[in-house]
C-alpha positions as CSV (number, residue, x, y, z in Angstrom):
1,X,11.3,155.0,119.3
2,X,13.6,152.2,120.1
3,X,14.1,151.7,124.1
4,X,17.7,150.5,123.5
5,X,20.1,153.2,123.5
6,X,23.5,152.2,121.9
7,X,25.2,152.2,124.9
8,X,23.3,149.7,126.3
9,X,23.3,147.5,123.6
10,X,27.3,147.4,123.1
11,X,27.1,146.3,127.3
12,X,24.9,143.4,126.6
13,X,27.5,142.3,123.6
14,X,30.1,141.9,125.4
15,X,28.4,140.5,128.8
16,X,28.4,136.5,127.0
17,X,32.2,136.8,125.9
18,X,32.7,138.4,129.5
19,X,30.7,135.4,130.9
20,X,32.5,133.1,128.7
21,X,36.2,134.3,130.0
22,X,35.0,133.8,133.2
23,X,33.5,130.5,133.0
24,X,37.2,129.6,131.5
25,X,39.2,130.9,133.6
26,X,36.9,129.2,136.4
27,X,37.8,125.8,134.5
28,X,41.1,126.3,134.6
29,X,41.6,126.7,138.1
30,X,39.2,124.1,138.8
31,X,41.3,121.5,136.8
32,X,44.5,122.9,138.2
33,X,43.3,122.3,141.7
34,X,42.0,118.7,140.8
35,X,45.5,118.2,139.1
36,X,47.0,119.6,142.4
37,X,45.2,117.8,144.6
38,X,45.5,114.2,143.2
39,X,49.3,114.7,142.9
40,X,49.6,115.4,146.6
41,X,47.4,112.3,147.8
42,X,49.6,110.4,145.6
43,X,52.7,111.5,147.0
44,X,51.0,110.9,150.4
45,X,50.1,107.5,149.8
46,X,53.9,106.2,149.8
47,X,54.1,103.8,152.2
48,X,57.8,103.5,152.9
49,X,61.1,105.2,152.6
50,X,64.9,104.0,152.2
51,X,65.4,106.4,155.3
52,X,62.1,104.9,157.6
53,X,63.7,101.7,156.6
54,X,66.9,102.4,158.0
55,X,65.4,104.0,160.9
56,X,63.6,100.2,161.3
57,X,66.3,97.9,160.9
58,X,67.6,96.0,163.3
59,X,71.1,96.9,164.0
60,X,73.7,94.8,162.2
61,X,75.9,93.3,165.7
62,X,72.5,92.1,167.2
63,X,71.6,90.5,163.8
64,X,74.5,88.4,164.4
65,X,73.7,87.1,168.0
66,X,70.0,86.8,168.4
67,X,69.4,83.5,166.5
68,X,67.0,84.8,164.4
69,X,67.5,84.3,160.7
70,X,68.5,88.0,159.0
71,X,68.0,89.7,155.8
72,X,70.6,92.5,155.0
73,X,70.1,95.0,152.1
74,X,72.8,96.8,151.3
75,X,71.4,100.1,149.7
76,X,72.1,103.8,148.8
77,X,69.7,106.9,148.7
78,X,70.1,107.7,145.6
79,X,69.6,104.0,144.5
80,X,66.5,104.5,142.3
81,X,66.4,100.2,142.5
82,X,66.4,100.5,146.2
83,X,63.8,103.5,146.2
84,X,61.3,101.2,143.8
85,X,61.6,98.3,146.2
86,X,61.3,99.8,149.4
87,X,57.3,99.5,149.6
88,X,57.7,95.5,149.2
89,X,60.7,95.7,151.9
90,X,58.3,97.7,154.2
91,X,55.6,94.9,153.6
92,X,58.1,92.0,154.0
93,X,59.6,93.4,157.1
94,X,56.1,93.8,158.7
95,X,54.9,90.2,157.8
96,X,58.0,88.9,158.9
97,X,59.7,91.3,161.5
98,X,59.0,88.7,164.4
99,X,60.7,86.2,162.6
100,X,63.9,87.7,160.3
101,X,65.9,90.0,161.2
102,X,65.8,92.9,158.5
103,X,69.1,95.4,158.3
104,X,69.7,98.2,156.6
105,X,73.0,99.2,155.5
106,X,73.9,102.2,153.8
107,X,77.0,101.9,151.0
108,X,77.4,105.9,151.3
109,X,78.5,105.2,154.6
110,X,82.5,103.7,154.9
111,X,81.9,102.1,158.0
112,X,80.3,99.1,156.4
113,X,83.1,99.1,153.6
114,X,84.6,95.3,155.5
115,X,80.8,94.0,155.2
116,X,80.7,95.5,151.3
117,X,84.2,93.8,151.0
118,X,83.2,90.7,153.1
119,X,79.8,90.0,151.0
120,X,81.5,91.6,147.7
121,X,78.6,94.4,147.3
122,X,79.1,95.4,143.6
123,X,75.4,96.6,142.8
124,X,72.8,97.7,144.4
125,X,70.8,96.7,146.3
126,X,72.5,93.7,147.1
127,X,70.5,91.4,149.7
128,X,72.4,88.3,152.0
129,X,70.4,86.5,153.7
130,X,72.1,84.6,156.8
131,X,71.2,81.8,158.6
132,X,70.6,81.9,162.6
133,X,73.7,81.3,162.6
134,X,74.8,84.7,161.0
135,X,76.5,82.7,158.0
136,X,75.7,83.5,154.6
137,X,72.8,81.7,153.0
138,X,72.1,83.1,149.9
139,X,72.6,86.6,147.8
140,X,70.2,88.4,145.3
141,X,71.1,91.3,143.6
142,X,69.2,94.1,142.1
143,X,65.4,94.8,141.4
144,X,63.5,91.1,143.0
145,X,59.7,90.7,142.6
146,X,58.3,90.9,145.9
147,X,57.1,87.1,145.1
148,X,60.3,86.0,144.9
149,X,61.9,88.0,148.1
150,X,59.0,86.3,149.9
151,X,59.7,82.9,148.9
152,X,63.1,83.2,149.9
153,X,62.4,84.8,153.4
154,X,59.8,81.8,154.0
155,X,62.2,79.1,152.8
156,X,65.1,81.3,155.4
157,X,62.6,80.9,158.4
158,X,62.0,77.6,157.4
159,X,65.5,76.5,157.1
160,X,64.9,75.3,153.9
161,X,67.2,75.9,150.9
162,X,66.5,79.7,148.9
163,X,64.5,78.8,145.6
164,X,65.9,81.9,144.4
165,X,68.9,81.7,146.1
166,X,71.2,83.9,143.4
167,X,68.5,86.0,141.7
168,X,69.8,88.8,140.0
169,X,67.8,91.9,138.8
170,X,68.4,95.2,137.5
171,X,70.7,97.1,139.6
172,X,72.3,100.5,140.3
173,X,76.0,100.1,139.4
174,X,78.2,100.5,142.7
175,X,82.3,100.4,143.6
176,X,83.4,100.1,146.8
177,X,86.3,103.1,147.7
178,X,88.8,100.5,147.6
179,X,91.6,101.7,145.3
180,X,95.5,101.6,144.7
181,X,97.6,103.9,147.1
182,X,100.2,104.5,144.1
183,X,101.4,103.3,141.1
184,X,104.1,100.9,142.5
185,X,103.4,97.8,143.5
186,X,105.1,97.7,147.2
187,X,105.1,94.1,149.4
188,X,104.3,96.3,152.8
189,X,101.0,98.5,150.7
190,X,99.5,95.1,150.8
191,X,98.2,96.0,147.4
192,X,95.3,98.5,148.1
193,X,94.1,100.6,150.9
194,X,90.7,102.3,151.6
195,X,90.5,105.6,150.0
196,X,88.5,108.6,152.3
C-alpha cells in the first residue's frame, strides 16, 4: 500500500507554484521599494531652488550702494531654464558671495517691471552684471555653462572686461505686461501704459 493518499499528493503539487507566486510577488515589492527609494534620495539630493535662491539674494537697493560688484538674474518659477541653472547659481553664489553681490528678481512680480524695462528683460533668465558702481557691465541671456558664468563673475571682481560679455543661451520666452491702453494713438497716453 502506497503511504501517499491523494490528498496529500495534490497539496505537495501545488506547494512549488504556491512558493513560486510568493517568491514573485516578494520580487516585486523588493524592486518597487529599491525603485522607490532611489527616486526619493534623488529628489533629496537637489542642492538649490529658484525660491532658496530668492530667499538668499541680496536685496536689489543695497546692491546698488555697497560697492560690491552685483550679479542680477532676472528669473520666473516656472522658468524650466532658470530651474536647470539654479544648482550652478547656488555654487557661484557660495564661491563668490563675499565678493558679488547676487539678486534675485522675480518677472512674476510687477514691481520690478521699470528694472525689466530698464535692462530690456525679453527672456529668461536674463543676467546683468554691474560694476561697483551699479552700472551695467555686461548681459547674458538664457541657459550659460557654469564655466562661462564663472569666467565672467571672476573677470566682474576683477574689473576686467566679461569674456562672455553677451552670451546668449537657450531661454524661456518672456513679455513684459507692457501693452497699448486703446486703439488710438493719443499725445497725453504717452503711447503705452502698464497693464495689471
Amino acid at each position: 500500500m502506497s503511504t501517499d493518499s491523494p490528498v496529500k499528493s495534490q497539496a505537495q503539487s501545488q506547494s512549488p507554484v504556491g512558493a513560486r507566486v510568493r517568491n514573485f510577488l516578494i520580487a516585486i515589492v523588493a524592486i518597487t521599494l529599491i525603485v522607490l527609494l532611489a527616486l526619493g534620495l534623488r529628489s533629496e539630493t537637489t542642492t538649490a531652488s529658484l525660491a532658496q535662491l530668492d530667499q538668499q539674494s541680496t536685496p536689489l537697493e543695497l546692491a546698488l550702494t555697497n560697492g560690491k560688484p552685483s550679479l542680477i538674474e532676472f528669473y520666473a518659477n516656472w522658468c524650466t531654464v532658470c530651474q536647470k541653472m539654479a544648482s550652478d547659481m547656488a555654487e557661484l553664489e557660495t564661491q563668490y558671495a563675499n565678493k558679488v553681490n547676487f539678486v534675485m528678481l522675480n518677472v512674476d512680480n510687477t514691481k520690478w517691471l521699470p528694472e525689466m524695462l530698464r535692462y530690456r528683460v525679453d527672456g529668461i533668465p536674463h543676467f546683468v552684471f554691474l560694476g561697483k558702481d551699479g552700472k551695467p557691465v555686461a548681459q547674458a541671456i538664457g541657459d550659460q555653462p557654469s564655466t562661462v558664468m564663472a569666467s565672467n563673475i571672476k573677470a566682474l571682481v576683477a574689473e576686467s572686461p566679461l569674456p562672455y560679455a553677451q552670451a546668449s543661451g537657450q531661454v524661456s520666452k518672456f513679455s513684459a505686461p507692457v501693452a497699448p491702453v486703446s486703439g488710438q494713438d493719443d499725445p497725453r497716453s504717452h503711447g503705452s501704459q502698464v497693464v495689471n
